[in-house]
Z-matrix of the N, CA and C atoms (Angstrom, degrees):
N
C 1 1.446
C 2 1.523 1 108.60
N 3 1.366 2 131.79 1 132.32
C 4 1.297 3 157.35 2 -177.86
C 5 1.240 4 102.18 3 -94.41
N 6 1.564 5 127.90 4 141.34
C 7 1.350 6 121.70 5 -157.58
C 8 1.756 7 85.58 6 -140.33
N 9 1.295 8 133.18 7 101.80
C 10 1.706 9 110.17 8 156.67
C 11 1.221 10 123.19 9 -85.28
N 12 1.063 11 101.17 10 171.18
C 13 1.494 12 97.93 11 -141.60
C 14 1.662 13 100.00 12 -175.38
N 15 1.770 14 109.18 13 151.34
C 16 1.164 15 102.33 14 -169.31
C 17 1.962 16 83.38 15 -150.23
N 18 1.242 17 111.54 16 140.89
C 19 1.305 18 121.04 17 -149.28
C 20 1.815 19 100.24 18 -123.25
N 21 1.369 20 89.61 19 104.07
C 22 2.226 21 85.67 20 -170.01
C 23 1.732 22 92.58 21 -104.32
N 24 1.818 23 98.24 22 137.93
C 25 0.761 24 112.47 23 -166.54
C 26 1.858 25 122.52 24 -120.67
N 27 0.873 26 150.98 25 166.81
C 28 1.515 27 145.05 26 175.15
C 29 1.720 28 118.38 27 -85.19
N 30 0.880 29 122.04 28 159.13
C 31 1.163 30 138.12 29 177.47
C 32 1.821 31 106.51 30 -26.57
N 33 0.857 32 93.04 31 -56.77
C 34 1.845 33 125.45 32 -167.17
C 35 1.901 34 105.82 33 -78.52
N 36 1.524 35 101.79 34 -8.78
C 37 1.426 36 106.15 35 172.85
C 38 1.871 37 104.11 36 98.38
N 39 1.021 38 123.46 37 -62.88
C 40 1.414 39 129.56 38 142.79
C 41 1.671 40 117.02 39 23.89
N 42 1.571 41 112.21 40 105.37
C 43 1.478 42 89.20 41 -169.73
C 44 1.354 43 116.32 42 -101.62
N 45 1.118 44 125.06 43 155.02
C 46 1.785 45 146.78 44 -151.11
C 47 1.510 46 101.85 45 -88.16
N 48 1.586 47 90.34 46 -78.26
C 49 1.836 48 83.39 47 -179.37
C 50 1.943 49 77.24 48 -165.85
N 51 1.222 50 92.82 49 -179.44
C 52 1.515 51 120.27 50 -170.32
C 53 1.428 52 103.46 51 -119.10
N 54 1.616 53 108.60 52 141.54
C 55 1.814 54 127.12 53 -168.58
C 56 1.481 55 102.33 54 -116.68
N 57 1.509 56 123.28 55 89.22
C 58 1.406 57 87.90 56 -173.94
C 59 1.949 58 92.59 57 -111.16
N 60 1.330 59 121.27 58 -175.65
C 61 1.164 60 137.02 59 -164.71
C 62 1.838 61 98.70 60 -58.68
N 63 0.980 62 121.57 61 131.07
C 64 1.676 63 113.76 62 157.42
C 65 1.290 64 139.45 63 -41.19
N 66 1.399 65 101.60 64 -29.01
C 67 1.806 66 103.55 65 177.70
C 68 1.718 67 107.94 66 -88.68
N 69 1.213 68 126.47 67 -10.83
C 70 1.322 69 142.04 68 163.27
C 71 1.508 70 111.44 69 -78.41
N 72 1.142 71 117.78 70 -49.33
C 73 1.617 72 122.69 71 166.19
C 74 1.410 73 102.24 72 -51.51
N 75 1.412 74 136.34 73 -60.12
C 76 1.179 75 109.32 74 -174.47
C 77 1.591 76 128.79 75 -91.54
N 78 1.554 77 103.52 76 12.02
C 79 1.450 78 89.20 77 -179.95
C 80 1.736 79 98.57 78 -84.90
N 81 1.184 80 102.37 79 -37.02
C 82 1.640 81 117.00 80 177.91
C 83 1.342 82 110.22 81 -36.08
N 84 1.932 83 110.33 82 -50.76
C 85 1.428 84 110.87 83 173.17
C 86 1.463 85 117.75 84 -54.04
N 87 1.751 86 117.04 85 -33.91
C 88 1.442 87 122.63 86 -163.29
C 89 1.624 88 96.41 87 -53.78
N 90 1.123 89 93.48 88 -69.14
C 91 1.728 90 120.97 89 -177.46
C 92 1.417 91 114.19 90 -28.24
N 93 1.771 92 120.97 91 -42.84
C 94 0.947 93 149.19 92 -159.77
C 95 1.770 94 97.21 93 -82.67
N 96 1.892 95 100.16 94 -57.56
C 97 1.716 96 85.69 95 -177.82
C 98 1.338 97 97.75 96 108.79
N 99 1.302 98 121.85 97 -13.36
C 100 1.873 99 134.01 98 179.55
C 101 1.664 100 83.97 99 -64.90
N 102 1.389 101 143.55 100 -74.92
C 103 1.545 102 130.07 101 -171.62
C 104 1.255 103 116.84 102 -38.81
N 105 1.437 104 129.82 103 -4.59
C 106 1.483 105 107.99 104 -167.42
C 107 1.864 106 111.42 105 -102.67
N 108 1.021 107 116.26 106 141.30
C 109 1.435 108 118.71 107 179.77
C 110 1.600 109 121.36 108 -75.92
N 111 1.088 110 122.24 109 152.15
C 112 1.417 111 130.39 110 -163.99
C 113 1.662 112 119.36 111 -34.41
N 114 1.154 113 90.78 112 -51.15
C 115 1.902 114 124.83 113 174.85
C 116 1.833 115 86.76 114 -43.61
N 117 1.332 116 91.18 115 -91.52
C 118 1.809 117 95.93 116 178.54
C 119 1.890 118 128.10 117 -29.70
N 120 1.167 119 99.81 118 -49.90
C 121 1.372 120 107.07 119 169.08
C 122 1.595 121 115.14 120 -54.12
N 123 1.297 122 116.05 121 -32.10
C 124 1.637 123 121.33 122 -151.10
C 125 2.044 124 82.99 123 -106.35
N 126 1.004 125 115.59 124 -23.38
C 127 1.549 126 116.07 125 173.34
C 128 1.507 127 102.92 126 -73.96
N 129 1.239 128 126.04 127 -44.07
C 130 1.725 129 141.01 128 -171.03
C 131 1.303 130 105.27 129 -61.59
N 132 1.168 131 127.13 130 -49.93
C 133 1.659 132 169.23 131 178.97
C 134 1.498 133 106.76 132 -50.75
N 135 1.393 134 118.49 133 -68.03
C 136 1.578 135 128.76 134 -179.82
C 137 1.764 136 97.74 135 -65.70
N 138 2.011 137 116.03 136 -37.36
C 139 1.272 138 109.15 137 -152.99
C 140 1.649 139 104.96 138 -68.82
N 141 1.370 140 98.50 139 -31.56
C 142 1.628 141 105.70 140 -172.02
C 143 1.515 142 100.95 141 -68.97
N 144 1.645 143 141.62 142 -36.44
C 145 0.728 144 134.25 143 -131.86
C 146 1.509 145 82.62 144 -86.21
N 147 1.675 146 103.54 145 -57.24
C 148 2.082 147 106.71 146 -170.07
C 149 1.119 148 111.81 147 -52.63
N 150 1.487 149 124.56 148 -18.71
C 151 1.580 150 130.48 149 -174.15
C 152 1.239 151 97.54 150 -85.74
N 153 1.531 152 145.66 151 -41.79
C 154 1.329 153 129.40 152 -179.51
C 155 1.764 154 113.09 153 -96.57
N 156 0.780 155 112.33 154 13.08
C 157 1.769 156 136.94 155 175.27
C 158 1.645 157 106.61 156 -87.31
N 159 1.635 158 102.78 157 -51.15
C 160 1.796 159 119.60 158 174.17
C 161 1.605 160 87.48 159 94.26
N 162 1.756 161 108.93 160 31.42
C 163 1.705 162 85.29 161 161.90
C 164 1.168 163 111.30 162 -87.22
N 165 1.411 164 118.05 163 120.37
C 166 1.505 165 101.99 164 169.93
C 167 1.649 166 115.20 165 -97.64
N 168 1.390 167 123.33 166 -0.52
C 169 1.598 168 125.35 167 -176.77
C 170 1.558 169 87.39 168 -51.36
N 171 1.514 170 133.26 169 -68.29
C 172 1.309 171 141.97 170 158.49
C 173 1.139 172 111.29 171 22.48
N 174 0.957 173 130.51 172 -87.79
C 175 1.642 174 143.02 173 147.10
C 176 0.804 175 141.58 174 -22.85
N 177 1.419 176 126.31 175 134.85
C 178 1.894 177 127.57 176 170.21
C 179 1.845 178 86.24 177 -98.94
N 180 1.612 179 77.65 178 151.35
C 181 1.700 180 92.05 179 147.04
C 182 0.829 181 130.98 180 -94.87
N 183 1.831 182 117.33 181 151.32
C 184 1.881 183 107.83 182 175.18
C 185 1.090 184 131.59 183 -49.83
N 186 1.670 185 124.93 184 -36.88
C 187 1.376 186 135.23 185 -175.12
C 188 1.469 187 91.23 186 -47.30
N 189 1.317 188 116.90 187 -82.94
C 190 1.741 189 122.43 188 -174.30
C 191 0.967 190 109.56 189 -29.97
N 192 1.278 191 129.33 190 -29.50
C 193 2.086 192 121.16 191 -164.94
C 194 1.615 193 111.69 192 -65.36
C-alpha cells in the first residue's frame, strides 16, 4: 500500500504531522480496527482469548458457514 502524503514541517525543518488523503485515512483506520464499536471490540477480545486458551468449541467451522 502507497500512502500520499504531504509532510508539514517547523521552522527548523522538523516534521509536525503528516496530511494524507481521506480515503487512505480511513482505510488505514479499517486496518487499524479504530471503526469498530465497543460491542465489536469486546467480541475481538473474548475471540483472541478462546483462540489462545485452544477453545475451539468457540468457533464455527468454515464448511458450516
Amino acid at each position: 500500500m502507497e500512502i500520499r502524503k504531504k509532510i508539514v514541517v517547523d521552522e527548523q525543518g522538523n516534521p509536525l504531522e503528516v496530511i494524507i488523503p481521506w480515503d487512505q485515512f480511513q482505510h488505514v483506520a479499517e486496518l487499524l480496527g479504530w471503526d469498530l464499536d465497543d460491542e465489536a471490540r469486546k467480541d475481538l477480545k473474548q475471540a483472541r482469548e478462546d483462540r489462545t486458551r485452544g477453545k475451539r468449541e468457540a468457533f464455527i467451522d468454515l464448511d458450516s458457514l
